[in-house]
C-alpha positions in Angstrom: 0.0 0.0 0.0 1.0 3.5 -1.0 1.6 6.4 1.6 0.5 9.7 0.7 3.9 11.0 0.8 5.5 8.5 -1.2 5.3 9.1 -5.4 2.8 6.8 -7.6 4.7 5.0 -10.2 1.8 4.4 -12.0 0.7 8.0 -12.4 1.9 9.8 -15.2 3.7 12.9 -15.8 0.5 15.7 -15.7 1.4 17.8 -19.4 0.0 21.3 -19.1 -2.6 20.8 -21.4 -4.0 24.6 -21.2 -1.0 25.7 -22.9 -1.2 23.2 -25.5 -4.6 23.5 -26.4 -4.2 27.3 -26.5 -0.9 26.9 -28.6 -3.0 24.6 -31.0 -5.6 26.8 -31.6 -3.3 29.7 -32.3 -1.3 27.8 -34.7 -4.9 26.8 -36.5 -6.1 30.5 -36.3 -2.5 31.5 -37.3 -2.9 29.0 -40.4 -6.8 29.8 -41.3 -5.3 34.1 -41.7 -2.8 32.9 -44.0 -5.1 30.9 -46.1 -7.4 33.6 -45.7 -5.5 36.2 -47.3 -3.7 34.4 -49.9 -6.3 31.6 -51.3 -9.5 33.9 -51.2 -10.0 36.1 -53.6 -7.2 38.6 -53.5 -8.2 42.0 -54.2 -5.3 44.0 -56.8 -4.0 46.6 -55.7 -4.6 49.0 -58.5 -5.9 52.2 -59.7 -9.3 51.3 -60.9 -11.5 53.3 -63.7 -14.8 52.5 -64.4 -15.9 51.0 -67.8 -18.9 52.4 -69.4 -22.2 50.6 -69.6 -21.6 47.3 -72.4 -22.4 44.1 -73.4 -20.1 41.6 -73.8 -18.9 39.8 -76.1 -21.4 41.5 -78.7 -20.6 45.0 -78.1 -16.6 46.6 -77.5 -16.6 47.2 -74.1 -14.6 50.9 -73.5 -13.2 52.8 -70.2 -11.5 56.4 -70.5 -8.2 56.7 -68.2 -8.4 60.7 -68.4 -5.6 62.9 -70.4 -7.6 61.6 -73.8 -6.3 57.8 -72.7 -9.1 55.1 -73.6 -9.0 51.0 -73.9 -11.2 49.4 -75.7 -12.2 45.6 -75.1 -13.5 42.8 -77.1 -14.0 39.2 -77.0 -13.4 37.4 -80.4 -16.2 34.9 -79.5 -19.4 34.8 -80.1 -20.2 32.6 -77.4 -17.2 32.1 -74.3 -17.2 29.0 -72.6 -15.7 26.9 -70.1 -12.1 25.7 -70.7 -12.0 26.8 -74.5 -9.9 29.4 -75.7 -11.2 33.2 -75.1 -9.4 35.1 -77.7 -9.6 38.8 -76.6 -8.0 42.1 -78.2 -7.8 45.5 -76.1 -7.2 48.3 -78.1 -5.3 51.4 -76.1 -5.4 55.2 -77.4 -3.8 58.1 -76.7 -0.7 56.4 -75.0 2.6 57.0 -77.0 4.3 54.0 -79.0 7.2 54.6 -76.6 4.8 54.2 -73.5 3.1 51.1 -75.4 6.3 49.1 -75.9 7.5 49.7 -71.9 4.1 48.6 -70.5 2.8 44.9 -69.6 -0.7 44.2 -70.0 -2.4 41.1 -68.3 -6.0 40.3 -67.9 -7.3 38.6 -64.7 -10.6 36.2 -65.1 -12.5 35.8 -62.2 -16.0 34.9 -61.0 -17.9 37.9 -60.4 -18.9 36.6 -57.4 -16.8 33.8 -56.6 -12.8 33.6 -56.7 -11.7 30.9 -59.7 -8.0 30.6 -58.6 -5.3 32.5 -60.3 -6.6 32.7 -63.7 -4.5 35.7 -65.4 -3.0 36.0 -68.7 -0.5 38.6 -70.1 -1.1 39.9 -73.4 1.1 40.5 -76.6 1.4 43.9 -78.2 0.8 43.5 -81.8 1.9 47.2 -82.6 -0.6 50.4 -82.8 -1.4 49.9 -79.3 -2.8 46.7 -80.2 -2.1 43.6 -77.5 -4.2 40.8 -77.6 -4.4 37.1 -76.0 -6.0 34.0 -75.4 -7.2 32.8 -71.9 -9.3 30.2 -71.0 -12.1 30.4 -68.5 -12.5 28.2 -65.4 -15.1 25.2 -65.0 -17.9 26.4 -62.3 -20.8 24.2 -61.5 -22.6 27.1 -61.8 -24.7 26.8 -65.3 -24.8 30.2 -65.7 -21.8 32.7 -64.6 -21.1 35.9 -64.2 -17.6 36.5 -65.0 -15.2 39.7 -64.8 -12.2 40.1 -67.1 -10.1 42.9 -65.1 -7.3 44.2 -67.9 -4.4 45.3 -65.8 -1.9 47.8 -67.4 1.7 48.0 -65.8 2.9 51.7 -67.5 6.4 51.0 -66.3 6.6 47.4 -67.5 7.3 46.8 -63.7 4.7 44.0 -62.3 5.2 44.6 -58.6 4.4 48.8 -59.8 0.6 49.7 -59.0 -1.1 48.8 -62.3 -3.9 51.0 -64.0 -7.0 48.9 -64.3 -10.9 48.3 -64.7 -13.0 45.9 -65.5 -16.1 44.6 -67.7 -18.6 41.5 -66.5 -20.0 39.3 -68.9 -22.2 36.5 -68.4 -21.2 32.3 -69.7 -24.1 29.8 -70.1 -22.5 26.5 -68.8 -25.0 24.4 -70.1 -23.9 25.1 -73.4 -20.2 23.5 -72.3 -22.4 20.4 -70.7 -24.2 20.0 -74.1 -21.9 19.2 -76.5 -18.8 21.3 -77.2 -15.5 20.4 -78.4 -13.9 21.1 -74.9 -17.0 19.4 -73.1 -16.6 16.2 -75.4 -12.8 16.1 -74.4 -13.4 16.3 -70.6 -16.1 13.4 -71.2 -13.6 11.2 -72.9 -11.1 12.2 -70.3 -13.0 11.1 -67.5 
């Protein structure tokens, strides 16, 4: 029989689980911030101008950067979809063919309302103030979207610089993708 003074050999060494548990849960919150801030949809930090009213991809979509600066957008498709190429020219006026070659252009596709992952493309200059490109859209189980192409413009060619930007939403049917497209009869055949 045990005396009260003498140790138990059978008890265990008492952890101080307060300070574990609270060291957990900070390392969870500290985790959850992190993803947070970089997995959610990141906001650019950017010098935004609003687009005029437009429908796209029927109409050329146009914002005016002030000193007589305009771009213009428009989607070579008639109807975008899902995973096929979205070929896309911007058209920039009033910005010197100097300024023109120094800049980097890039266009971000997101869900309006629902971040898509890093989905941005840069575009080529063609000359004239001319850059075009050819992203592809995200799949969404969403059968119809609301997507934003945000055109970013880097004046100083420097991608870390604060960019000019704005932005023009269009709307994607996803059924048509399920029903029978080229890129919705590769998936099928993928799967």
């Amino acid at each position: 029989m045990l005396r009260a003074s003498e140790p138990n050999p059978i008890r265990k060494r008492v952890y101080p689980l307060p300070l574990f548990v609270a060291l957990t849960l900070a390392g969870i919150l500290a985790i959850l911030l992190y993803l947070g801030e970089h997995l959610g949809q990141q906001a650019i930090d950017a010098r935004w101008y609003p687009a005029e009213a437009c429908q796209l991809p029927t109409e050329t979509c146009y914002t005016h950067f002030g000193q007589q600066r305009r771009l213009s957008l428009r989607l070579l498709t008639e109807q975008p979809l899902p995973l096929e190429p979205l070929p896309l020219e911007v058209q920039l006026e009033g910005w010197s063919a100097a300024e023109q070659a120094q800049l980097i252009m890039e266009v971000d596709l997101q869900g309006r309302d629902m971040y898509m992952g890093y989905n941005r493309t840069q575009l080529h200059h063609q000359g004239e103030g001319l850059f075009s490109g050819v992203p592809r859209l995200s799949l969404c189980t969403d059968e119809v979207m609301v997507w934003r192409a945000s055109v970013l413009i880097y004046p100083e060619g420097d991608l870390e610089a604060q960019p000019l930007a704005t932005y023009f939403d269009f709307v994607v049917d996803q059924r048509l993708f399920r029903s029978g497209s080229p890129a919705a009869s590769t998936v099928a055949a993928d799967s």
